[in-house]
N, C-alpha and C positions, 0 to 999 in steps of 0.2 A: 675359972681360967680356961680349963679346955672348951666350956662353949663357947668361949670368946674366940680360942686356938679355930673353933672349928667350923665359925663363922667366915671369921680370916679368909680360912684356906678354900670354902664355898666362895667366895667374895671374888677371890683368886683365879681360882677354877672357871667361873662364867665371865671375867672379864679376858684369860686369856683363850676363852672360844671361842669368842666375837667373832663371825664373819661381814667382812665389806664390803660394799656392792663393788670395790677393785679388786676382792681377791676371786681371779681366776687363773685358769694354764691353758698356755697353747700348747699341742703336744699330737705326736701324731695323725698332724695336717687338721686336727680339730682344736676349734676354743671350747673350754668347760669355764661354766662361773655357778660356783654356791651359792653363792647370793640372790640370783635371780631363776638358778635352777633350769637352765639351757645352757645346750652346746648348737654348735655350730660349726659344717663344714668350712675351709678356706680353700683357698686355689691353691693347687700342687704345684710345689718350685719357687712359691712366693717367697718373701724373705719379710720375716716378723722384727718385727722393731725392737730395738734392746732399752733396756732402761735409762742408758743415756740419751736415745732420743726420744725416749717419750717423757722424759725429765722435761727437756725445753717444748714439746707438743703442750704436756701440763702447765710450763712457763705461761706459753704465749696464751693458751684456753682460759686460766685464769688472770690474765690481764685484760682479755678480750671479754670476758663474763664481769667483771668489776665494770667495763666500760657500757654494759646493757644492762648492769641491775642484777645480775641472774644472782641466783642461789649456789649452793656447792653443786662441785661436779665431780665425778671420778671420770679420765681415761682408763677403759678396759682393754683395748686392744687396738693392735696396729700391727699393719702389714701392705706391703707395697710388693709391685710385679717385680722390678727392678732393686737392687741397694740402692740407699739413700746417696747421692753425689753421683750418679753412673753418668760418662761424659755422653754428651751427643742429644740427651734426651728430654724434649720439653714438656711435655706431660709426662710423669711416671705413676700409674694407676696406681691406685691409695684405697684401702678400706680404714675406716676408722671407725670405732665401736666406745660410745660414753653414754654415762646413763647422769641423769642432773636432777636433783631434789625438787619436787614440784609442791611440794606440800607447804602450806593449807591448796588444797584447788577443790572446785564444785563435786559433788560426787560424780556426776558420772561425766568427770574429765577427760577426753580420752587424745589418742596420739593426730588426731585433728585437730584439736584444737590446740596444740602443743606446736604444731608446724604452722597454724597461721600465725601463734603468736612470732616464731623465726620470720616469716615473712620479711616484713616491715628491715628487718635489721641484717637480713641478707641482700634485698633490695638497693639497702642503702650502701653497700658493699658493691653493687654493679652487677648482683646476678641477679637474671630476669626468671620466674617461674615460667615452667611451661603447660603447666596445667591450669585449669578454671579454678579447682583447688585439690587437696590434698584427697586422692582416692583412698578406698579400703584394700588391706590386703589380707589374708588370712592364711596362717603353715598350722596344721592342730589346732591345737588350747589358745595360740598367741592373736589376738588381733593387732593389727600393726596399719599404718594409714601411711601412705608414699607421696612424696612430693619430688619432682625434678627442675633442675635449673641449668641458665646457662651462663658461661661467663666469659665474656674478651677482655684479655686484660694485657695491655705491651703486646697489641698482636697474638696470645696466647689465647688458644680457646679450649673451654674445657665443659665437658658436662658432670652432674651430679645426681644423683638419686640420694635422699632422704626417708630411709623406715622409721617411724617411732611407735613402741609399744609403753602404756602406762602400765606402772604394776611397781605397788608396797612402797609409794608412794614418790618415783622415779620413774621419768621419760627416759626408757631407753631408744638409742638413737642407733640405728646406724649408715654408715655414710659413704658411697660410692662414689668416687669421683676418677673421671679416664677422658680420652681425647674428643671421645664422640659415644656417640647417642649407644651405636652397636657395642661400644667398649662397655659402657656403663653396664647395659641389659646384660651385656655375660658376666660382668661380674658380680651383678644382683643375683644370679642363680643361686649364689649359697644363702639367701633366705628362704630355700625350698630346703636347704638341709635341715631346718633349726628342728631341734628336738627339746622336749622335757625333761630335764634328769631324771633318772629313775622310772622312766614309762619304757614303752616300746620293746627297742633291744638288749635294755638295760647296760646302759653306756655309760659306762666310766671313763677318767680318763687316760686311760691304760689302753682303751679299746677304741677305737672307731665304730662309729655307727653301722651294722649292717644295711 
């Protein structure tokens, strides 16, 4: 009876450790995620999304992923320049941060071939890429491959930047989107903050990165 008791309570133990590829915190102008073991600066004064709206963010991504075939996805993060509803404003700069289960994929899958598979299915959405394809980028450890788009849509026009990195068996993605070309590239600057948890400065998320 006690090795059964103390089977249990091991059983217990590692099921409530689990970490998710969505558990992470934003927190002193940085995102930390466990799971994927990066943080990452955001823009100062943004306003991060609360979990009512990324309750309906995850609505529609998982209606919109049912509609392509995809696999599971978590949203990790979100933050916009502006709050959500601010009158006056037709584009409100958006960073958005998901990582989507790619597994089975070839072994050396990497975040190229992750973006031309999006291609075709943002295309058919009305946004045109503006690259020949998807270039390399590289912050440290992360290899990450970029793609940009464009999109008019009701007279609205808006540009995008796409990072994707593979790793533990998830595209992570993340995703820029502002009024123009110049909005975009400033806000892609915080894929120069990215760090590894536990290297460097030793950043927790208590701390900001030096």
């Amino acid at each position: 009876m006690r090795t059964a008791t103390i089977l249990l309570l091991l059983c217990f133990s590692a099921h409530a450790q689990t970490v998710l590829p969505d558990d992470g915190e934003a927190k002193n102008g940085v995102y930390f995620n466990s799971f994927f073991s990066f943080a990452f600066t955001y823009p100062k004064d943004w306003t991060v999304h609360d979990e009512v709206i990324n309750d309906r963010i995850r609505k529609r991504a998982r209606e919109e992923a049912a509609k392509a075939g995809a696999s599971q996805a978590y949203l990790l993060f979100t933050a916009s320049r502006h709050p959500r509803g601010t009158p006056g404003i037709a584009v409100n700069p958006t960073i958005l941060v998901i990582a989507e289960n790619v597994t089975p994929v070839p072994k050396n899958y990497t975040g190229k071939d992750y973006l031309l598979e999006v291609r075709p299915l943002k295309q058919k959405e009305g946004a045109q890429p503006l690259l020949k394809e998807p270039v390399e980028f590289r912050v440290g450890m992360f290899q990450f491959f970029r793609d940009d788009y464009r999109s008019d849509v009701n007279g609205v026009h808006t540009r995008q930047a796409i990072f994707v990195h593979v790793t533990r068996g998830y595209a992570v993605a993340f995703s820029f989107m502002g009024e123009d070309q110049k909005s975009v590239d400033e806000m892609a600057k915080a894929m120069e903050t990215i760090l590894p948890v536990g290297q460097g400065p030793g950043f927790t998320p208590d701390r900001k990165p030096d």
